[in-house]
C-alpha positions as a Markdown table, in Angstrom:
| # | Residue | x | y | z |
|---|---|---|---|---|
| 1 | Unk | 3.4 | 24.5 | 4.8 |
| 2 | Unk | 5.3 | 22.4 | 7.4 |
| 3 | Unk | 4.7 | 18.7 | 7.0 |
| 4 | Unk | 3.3 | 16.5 | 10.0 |
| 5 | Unk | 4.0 | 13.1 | 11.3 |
| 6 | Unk | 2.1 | 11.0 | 13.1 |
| 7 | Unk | 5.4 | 8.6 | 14.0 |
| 8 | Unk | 6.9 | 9.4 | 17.8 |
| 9 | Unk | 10.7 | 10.5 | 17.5 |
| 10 | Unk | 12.7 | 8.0 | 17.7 |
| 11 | Unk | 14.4 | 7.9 | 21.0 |
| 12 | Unk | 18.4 | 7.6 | 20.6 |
| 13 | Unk | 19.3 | 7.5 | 24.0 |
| 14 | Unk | 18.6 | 5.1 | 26.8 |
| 15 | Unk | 17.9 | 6.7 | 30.1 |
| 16 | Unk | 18.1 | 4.4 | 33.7 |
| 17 | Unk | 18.2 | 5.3 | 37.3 |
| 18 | Unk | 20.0 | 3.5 | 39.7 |
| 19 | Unk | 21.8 | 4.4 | 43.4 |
| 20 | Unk | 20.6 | 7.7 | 43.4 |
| 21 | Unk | 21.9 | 8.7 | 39.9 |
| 22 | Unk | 20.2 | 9.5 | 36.6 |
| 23 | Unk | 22.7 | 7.4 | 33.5 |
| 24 | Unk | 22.1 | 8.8 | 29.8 |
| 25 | Unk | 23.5 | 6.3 | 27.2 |
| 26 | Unk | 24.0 | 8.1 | 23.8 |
| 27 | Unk | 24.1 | 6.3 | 21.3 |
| 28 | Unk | 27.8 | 5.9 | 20.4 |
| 29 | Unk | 27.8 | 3.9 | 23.8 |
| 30 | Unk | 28.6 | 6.8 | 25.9 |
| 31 | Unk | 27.2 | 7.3 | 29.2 |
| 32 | Unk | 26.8 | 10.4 | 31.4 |
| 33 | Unk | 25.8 | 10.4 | 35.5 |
| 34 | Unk | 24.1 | 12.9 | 36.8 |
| 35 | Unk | 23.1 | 12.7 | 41.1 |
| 36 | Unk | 19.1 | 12.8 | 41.5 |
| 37 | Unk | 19.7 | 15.2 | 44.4 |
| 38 | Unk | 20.2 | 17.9 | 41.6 |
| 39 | Unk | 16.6 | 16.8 | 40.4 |
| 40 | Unk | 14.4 | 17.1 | 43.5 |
| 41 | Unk | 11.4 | 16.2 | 41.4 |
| 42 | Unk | 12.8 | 13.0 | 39.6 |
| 43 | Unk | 14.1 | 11.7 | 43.0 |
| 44 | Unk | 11.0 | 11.9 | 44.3 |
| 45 | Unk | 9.1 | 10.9 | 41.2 |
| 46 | Unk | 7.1 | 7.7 | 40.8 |
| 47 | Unk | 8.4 | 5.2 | 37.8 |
| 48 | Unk | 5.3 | 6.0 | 35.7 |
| 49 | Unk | 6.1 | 10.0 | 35.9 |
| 50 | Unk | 10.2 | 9.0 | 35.4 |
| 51 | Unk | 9.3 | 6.9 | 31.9 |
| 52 | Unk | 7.5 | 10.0 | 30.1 |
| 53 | Unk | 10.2 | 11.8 | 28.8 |
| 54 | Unk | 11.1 | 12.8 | 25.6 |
| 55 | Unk | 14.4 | 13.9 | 24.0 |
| 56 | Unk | 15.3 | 17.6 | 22.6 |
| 57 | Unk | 17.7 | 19.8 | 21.0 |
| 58 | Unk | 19.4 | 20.6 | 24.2 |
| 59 | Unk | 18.9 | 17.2 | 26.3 |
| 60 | Unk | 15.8 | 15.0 | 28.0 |
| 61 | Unk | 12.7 | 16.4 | 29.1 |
| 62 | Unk | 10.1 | 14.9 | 31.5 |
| 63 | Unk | 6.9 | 15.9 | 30.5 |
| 64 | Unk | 5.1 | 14.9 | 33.6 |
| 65 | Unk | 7.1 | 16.3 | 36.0 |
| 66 | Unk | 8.1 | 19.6 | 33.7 |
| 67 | Unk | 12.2 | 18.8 | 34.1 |
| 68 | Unk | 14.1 | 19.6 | 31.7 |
| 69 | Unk | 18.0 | 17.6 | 31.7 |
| 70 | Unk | 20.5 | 19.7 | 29.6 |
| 71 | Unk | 22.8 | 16.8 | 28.3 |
């Protein structure tokens, strides 16, 4: 039988956007760029919608706007 948990992942990466670019700090203190123009829907996306992601095995996903970043 698989245990639950109520507790929310801890997040272990810091996410910002700036200047038209997506930056993912890991964190070891490394930080990947990746241009918004290769996300259509997170250019255009409101902060609210931008601040629901979550992290996964492969990268970020943003559950409001059904993105997924492969990191």
């Amino acid at each position: 039988m698989p245990l639950l948990s109520t507790r929310k992942q801890e997040k272990k990466v810091k996410v910002t956007f700036a200047n038209g670019l997506l930056f993912v700090e890991k964190a070891d203190g490394k930080q990947q760029a990746f241009p918004l123009e290769w996300f259509p829907k997170l250019m255009n996306a409101t902060d609210e919608e931008r601040e629901d992601w979550d992290q996964t095995d492969k990268g970020l996903r943003f559950n409001k706007l059904g993105v997924d970043v492969d990191l």
